[in-house]
Biopython code that builds the backbone (N, CA, C, O; Angstrom):
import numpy as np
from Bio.PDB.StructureBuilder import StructureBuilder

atoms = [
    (1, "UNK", "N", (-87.150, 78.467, -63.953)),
    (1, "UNK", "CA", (-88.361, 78.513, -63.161)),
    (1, "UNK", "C", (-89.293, 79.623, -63.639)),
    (1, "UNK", "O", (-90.520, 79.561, -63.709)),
    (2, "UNK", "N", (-88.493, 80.659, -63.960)),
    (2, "UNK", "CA", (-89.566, 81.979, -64.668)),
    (2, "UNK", "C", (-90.558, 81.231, -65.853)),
    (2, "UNK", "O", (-91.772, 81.093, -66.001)),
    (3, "UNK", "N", (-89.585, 80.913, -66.453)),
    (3, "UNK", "CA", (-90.608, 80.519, -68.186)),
    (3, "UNK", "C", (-91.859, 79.508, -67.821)),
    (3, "UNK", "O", (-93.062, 79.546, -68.079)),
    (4, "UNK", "N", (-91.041, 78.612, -67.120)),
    (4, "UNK", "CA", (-92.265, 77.346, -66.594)),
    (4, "UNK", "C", (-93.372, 77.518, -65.670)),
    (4, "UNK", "O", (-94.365, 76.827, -65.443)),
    (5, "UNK", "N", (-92.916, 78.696, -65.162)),
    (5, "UNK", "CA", (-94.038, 79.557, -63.906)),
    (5, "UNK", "C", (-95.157, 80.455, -65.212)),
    (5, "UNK", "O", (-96.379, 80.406, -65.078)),
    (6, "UNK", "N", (-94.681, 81.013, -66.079)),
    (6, "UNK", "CA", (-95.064, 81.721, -66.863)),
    (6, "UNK", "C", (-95.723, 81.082, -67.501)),
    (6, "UNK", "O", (-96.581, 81.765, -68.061)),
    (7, "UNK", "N", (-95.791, 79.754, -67.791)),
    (7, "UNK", "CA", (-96.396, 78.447, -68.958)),
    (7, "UNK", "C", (-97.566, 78.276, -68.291)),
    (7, "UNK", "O", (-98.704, 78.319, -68.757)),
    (8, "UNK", "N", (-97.012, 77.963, -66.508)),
    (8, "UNK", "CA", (-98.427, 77.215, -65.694)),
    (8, "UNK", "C", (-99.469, 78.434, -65.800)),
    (8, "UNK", "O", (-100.686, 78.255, -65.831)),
    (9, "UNK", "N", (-98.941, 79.513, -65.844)),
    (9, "UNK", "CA", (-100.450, 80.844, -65.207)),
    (9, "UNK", "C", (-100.687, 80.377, -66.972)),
    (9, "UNK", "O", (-101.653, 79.657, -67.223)),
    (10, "UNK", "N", (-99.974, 80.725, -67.864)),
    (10, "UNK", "CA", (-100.792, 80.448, -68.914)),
    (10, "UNK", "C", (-101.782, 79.484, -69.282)),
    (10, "UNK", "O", (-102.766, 79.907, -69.890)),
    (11, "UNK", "N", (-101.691, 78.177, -69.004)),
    (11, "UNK", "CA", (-102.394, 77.261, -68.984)),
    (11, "UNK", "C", (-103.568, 77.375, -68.176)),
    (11, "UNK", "O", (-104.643, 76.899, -68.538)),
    (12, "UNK", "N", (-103.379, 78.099, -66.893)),
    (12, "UNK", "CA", (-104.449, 78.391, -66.237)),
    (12, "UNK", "C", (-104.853, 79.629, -66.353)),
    (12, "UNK", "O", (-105.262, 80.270, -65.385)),
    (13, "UNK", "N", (-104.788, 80.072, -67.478)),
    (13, "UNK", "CA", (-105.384, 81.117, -68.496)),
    (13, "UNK", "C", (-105.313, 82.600, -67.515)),
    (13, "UNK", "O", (-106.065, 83.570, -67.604)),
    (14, "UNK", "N", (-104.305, 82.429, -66.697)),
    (14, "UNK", "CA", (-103.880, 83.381, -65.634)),
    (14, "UNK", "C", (-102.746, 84.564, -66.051)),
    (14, "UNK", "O", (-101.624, 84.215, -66.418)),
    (15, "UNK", "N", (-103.102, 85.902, -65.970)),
    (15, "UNK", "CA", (-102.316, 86.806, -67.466)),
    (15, "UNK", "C", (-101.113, 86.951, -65.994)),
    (15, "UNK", "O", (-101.447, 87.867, -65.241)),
    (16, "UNK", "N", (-100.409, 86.530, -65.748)),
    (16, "UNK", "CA", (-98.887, 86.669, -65.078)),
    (16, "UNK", "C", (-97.797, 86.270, -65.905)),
    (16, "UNK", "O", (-97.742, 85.233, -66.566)),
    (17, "UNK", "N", (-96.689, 87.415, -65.801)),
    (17, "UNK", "CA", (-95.516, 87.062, -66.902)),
    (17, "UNK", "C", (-94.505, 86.536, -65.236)),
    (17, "UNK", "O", (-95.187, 86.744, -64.232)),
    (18, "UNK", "N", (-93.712, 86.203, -65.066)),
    (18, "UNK", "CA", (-92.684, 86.092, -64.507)),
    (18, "UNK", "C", (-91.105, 86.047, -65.483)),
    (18, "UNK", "O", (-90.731, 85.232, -66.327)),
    (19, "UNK", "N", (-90.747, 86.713, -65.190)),
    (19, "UNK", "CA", (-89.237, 87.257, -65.684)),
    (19, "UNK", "C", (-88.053, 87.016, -64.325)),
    (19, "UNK", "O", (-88.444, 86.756, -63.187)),
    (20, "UNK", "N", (-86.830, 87.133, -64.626)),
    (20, "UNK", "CA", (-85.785, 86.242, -63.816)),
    (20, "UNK", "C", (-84.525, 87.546, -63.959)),
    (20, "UNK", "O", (-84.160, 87.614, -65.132)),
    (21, "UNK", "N", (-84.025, 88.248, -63.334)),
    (21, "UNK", "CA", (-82.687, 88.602, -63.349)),
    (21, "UNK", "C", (-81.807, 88.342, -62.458)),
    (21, "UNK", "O", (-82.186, 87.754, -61.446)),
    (22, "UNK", "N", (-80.369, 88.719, -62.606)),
    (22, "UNK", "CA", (-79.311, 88.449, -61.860)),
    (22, "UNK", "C", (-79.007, 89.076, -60.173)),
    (22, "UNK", "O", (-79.286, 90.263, -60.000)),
    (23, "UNK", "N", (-78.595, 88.489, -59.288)),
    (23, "UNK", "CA", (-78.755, 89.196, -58.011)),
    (23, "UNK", "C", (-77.640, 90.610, -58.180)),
    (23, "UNK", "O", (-77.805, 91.469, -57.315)),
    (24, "UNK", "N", (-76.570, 90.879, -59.199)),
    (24, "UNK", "CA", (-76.281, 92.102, -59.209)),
    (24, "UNK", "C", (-76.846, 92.991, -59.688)),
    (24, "UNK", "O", (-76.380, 94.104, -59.450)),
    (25, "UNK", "N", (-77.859, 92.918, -60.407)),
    (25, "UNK", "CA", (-79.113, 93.321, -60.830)),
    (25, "UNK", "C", (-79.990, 93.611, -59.969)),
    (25, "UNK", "O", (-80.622, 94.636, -60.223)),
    (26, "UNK", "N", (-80.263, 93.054, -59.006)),
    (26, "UNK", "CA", (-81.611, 93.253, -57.844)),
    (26, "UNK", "C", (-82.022, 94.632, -57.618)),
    (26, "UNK", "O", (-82.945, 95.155, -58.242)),
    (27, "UNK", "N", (-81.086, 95.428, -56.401)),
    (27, "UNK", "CA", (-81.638, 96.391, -56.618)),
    (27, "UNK", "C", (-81.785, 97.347, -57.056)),
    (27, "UNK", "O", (-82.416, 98.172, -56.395)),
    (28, "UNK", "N", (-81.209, 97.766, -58.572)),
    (28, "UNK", "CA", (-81.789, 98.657, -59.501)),
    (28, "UNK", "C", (-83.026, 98.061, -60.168)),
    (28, "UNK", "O", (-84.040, 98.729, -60.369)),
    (29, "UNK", "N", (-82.924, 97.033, -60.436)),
    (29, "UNK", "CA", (-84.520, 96.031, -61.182)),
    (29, "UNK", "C", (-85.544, 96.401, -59.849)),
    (29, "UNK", "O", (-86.664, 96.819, -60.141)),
    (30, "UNK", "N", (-85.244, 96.282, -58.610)),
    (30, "UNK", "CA", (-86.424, 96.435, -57.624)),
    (30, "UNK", "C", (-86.705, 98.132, -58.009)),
    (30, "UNK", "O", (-87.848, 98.498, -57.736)),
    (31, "UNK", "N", (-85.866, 99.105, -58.559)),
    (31, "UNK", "CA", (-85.717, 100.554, -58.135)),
    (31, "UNK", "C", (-86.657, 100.859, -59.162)),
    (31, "UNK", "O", (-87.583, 101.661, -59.039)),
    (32, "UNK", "N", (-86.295, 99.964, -60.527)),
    (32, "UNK", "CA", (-86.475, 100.995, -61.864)),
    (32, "UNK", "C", (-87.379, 100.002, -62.108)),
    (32, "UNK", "O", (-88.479, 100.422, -61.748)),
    (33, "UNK", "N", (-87.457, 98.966, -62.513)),
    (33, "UNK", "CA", (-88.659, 98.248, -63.416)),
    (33, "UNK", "C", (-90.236, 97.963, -62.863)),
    (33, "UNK", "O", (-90.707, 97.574, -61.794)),
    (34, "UNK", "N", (-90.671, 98.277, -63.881)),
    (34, "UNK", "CA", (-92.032, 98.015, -63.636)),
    (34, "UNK", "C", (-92.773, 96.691, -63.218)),
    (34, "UNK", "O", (-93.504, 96.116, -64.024)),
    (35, "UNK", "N", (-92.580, 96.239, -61.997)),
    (35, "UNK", "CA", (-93.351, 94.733, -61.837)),
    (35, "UNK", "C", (-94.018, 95.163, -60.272)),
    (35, "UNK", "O", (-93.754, 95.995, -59.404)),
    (36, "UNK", "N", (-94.906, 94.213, -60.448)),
    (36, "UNK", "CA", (-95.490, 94.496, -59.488)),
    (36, "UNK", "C", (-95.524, 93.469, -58.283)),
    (36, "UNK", "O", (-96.517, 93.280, -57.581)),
    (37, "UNK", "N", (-94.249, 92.803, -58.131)),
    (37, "UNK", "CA", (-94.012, 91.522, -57.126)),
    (37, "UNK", "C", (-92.209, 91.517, -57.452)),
    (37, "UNK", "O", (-91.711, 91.778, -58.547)),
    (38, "UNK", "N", (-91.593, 91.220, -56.434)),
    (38, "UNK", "CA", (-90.097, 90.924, -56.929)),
    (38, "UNK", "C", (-90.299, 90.023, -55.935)),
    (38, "UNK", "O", (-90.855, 90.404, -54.905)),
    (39, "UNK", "N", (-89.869, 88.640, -56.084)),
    (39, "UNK", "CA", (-89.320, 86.897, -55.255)),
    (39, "UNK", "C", (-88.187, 87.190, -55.596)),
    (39, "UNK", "O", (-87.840, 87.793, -56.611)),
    (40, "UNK", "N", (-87.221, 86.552, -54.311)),
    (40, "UNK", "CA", (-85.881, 86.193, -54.463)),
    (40, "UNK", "C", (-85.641, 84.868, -54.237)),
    (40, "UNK", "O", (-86.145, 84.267, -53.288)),
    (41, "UNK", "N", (-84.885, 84.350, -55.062)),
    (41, "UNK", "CA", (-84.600, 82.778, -55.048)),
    (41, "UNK", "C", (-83.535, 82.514, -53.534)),
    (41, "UNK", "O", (-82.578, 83.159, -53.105)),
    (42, "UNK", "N", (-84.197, 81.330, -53.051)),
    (42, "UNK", "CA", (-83.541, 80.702, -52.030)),
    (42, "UNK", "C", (-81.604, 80.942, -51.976)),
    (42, "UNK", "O", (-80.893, 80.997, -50.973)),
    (43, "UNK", "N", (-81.226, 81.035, -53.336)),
    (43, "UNK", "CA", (-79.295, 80.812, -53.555)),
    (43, "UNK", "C", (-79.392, 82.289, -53.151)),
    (43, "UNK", "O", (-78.622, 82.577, -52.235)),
    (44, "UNK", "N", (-80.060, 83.177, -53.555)),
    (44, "UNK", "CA", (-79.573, 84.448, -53.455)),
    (44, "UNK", "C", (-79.930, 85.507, -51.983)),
    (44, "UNK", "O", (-79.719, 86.702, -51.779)),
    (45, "UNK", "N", (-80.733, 84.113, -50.900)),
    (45, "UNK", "CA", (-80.979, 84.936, -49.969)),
    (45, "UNK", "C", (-80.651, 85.753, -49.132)),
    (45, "UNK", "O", (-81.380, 86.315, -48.315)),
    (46, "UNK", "N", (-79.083, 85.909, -49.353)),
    (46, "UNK", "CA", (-78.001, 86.592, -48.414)),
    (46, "UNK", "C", (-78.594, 87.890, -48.702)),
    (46, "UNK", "O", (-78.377, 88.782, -47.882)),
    (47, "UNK", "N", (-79.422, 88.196, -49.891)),
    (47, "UNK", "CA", (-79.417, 89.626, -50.279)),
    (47, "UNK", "C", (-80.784, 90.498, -49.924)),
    (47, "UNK", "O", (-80.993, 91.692, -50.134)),
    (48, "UNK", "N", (-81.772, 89.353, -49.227)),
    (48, "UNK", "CA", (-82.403, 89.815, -49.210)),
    (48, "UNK", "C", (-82.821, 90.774, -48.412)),
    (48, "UNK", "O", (-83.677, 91.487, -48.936)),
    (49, "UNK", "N", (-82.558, 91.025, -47.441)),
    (49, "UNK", "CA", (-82.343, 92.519, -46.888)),
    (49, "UNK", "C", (-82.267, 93.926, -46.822)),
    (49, "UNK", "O", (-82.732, 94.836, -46.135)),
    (50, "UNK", "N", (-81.145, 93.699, -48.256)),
    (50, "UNK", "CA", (-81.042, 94.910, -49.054)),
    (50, "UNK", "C", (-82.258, 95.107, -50.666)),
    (50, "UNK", "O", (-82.622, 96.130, -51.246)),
    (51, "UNK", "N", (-82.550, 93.751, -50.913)),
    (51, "UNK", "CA", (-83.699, 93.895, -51.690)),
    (51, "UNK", "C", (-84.736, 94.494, -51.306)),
    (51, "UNK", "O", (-85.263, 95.437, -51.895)),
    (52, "UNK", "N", (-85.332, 93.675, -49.658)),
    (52, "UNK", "CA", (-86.576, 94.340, -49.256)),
    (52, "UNK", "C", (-86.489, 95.568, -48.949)),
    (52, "UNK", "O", (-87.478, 96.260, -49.192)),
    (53, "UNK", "N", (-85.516, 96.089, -48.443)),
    (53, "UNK", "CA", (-85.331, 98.148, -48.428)),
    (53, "UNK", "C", (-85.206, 98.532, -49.652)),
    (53, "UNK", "O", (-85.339, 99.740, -49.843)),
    (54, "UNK", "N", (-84.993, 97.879, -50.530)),
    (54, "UNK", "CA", (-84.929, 98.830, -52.024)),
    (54, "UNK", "C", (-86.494, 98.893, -52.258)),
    (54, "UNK", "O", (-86.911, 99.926, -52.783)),
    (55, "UNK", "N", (-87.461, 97.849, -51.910)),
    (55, "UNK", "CA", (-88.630, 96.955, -52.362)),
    (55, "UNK", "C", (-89.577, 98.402, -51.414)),
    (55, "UNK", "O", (-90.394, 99.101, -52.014)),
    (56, "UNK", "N", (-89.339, 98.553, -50.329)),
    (56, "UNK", "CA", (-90.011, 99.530, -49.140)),
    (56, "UNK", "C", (-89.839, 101.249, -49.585)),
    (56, "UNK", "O", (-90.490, 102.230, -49.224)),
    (57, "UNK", "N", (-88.666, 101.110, -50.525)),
    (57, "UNK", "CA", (-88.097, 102.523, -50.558)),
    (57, "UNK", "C", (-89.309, 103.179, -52.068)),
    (57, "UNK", "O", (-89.904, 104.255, -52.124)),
    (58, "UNK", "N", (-89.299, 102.236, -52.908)),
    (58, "UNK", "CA", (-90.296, 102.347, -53.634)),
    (58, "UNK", "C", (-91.795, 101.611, -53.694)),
    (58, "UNK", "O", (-92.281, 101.530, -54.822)),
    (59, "UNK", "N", (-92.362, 101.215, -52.883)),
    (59, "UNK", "CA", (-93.660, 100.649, -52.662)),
    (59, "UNK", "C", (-93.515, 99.496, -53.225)),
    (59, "UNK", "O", (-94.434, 99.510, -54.045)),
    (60, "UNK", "N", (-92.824, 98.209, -53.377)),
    (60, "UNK", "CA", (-93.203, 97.302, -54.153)),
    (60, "UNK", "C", (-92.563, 96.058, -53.297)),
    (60, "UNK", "O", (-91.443, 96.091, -52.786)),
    (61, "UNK", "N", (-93.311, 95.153, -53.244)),
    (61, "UNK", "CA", (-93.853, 94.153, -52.380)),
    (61, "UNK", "C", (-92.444, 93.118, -52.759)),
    (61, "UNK", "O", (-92.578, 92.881, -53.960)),
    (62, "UNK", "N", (-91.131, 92.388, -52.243)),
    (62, "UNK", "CA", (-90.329, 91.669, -52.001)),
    (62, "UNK", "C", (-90.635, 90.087, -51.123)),
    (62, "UNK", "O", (-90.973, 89.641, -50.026)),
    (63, "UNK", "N", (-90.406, 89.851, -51.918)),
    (63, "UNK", "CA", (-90.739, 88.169, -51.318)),
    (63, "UNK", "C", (-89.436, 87.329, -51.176)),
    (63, "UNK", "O", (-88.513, 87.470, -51.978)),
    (64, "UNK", "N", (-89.396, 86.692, -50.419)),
    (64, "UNK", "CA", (-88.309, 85.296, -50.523)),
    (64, "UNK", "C", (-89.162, 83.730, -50.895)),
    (64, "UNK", "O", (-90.230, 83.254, -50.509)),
    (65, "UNK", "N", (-88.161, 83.290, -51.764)),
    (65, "UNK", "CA", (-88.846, 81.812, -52.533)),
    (65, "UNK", "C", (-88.534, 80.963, -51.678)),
    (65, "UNK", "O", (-87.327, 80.942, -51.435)),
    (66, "UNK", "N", (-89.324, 80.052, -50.971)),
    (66, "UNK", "CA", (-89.008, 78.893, -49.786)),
    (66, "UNK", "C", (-88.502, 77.735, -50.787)),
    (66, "UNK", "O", (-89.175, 77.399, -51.762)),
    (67, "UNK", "N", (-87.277, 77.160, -50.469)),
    (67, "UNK", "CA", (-87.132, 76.011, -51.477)),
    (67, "UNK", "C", (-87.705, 74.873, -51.763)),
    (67, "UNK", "O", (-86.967, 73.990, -52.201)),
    (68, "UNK", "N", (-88.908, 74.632, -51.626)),
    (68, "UNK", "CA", (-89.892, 73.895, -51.586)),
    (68, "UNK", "C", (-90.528, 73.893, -53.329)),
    (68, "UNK", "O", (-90.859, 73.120, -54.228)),
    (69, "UNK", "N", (-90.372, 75.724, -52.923)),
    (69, "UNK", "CA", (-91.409, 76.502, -54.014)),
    (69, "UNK", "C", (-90.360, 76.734, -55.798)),
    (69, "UNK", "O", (-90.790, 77.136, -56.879)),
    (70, "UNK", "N", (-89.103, 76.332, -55.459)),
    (70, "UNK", "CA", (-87.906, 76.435, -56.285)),
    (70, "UNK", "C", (-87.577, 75.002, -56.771)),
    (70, "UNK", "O", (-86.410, 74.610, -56.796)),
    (71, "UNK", "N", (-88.422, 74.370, -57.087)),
    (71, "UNK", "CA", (-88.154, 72.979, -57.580)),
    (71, "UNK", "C", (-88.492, 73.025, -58.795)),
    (71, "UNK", "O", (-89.531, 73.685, -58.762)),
    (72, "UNK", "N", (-88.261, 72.710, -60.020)),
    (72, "UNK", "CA", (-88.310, 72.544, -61.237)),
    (72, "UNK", "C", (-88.904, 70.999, -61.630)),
    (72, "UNK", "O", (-88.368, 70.099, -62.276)),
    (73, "UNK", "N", (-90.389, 71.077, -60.895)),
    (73, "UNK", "CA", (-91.195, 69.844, -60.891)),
    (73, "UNK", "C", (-92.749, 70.352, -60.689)),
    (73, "UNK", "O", (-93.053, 71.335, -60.013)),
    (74, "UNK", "N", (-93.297, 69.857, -61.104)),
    (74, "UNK", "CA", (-94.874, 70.348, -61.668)),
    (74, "UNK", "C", (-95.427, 70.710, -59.905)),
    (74, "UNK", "O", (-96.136, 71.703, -59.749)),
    (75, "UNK", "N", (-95.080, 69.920, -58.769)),
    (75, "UNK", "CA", (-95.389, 70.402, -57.615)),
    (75, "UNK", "C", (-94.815, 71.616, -57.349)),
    (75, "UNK", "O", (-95.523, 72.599, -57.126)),
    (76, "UNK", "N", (-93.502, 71.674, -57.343)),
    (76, "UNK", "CA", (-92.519, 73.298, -57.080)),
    (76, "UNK", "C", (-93.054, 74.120, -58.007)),
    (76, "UNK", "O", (-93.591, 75.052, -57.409)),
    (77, "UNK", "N", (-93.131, 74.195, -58.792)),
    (77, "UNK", "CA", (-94.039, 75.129, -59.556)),
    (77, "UNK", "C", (-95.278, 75.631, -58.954)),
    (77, "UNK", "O", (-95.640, 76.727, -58.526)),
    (78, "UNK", "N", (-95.639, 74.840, -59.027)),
    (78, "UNK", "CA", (-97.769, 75.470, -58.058)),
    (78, "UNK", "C", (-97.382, 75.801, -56.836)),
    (78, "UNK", "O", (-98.107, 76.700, -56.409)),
    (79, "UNK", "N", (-96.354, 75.398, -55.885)),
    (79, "UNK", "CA", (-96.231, 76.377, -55.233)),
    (79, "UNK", "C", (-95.416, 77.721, -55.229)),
    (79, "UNK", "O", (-95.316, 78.410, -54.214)),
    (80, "UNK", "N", (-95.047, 77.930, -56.000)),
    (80, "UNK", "CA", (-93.965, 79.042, -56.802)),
    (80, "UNK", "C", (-95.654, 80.046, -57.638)),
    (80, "UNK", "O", (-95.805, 81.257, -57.481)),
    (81, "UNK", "N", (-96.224, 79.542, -58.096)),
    (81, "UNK", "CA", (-97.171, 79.969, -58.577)),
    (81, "UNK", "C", (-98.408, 80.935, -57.246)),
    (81, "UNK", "O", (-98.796, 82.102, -57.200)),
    (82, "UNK", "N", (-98.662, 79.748, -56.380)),
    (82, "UNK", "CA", (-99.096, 80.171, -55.261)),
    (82, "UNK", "C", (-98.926, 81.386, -54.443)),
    (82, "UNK", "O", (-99.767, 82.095, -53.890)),
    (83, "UNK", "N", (-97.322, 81.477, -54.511)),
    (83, "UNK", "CA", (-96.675, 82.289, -53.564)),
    (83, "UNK", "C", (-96.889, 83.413, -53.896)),
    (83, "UNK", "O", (-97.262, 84.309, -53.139)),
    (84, "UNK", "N", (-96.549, 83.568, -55.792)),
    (84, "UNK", "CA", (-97.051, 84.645, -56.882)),
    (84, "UNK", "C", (-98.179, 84.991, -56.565)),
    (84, "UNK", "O", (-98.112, 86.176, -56.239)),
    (85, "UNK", "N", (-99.214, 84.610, -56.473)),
    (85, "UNK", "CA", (-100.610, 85.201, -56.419)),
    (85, "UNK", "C", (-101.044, 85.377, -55.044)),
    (85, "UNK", "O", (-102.150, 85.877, -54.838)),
    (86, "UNK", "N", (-100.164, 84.959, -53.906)),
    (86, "UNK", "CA", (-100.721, 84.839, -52.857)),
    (86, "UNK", "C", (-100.044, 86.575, -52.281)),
    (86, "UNK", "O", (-100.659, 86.862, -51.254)),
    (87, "UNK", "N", (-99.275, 87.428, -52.557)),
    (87, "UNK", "CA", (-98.236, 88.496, -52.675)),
    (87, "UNK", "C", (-98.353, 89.146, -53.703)),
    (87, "UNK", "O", (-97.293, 89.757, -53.836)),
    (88, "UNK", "N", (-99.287, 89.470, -54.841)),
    (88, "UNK", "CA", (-99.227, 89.987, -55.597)),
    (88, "UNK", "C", (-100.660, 91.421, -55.062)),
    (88, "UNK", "O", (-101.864, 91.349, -54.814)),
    (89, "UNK", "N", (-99.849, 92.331, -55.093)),
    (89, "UNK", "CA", (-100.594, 93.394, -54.552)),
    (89, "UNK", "C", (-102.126, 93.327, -55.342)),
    (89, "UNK", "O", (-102.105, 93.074, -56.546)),
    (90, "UNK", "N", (-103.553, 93.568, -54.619)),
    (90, "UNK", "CA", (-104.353, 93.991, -55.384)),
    (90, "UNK", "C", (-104.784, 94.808, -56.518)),
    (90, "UNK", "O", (-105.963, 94.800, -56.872)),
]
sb = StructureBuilder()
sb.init_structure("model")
sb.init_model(0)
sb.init_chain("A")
sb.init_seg("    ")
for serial, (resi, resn, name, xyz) in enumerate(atoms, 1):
    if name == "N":
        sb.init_residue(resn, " ", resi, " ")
    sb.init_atom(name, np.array(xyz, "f"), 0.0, 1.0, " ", f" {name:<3s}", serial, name[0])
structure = sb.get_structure()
């Protein structure tokens, strides 16, 4: 879903990278890396809790992906895209 999310802003000449890591990964990636939006996928929502306090502890905005928006189909995408720009801090 990252790469194909990453294809659509491209096509719509929209400069967003989306990148994908592992949920044992979460919150040091929310702690240490530089992005300016972290989504959590629908499978991994048990975690999100502890994402969004990692997300609060350093200023950076935590989202959950509605599975609607997690479909690997040109519709799930635009809204996966949507959600991206609709949460992406000014």
């Amino acid at each position: 879903m990252a790469q194909k999310t990453t294809d659509y802003f491209k096509q719509k000449v929209i400069d967003i990278v989306v990148d994908a890591t592992t949920a044992t990964e979460g919150t040091k990636a929310i702690e240490t890396r530089d992005f300016d939006l972290f989504i959590i996928s629908p499978q991994t929502k048990m975690y999100f809790k502890q994402f969004a306090e990692a997300g609060a502890r350093v200023g950076k905005p935590v989202v959950e992906i509605p599975f609607q928006a997690y479909i690997p189909i040109p519709s799930g995408i635009e809204k996966l895209a949507k959600l991206i720009t609709d949460n992406l801090p000014n």
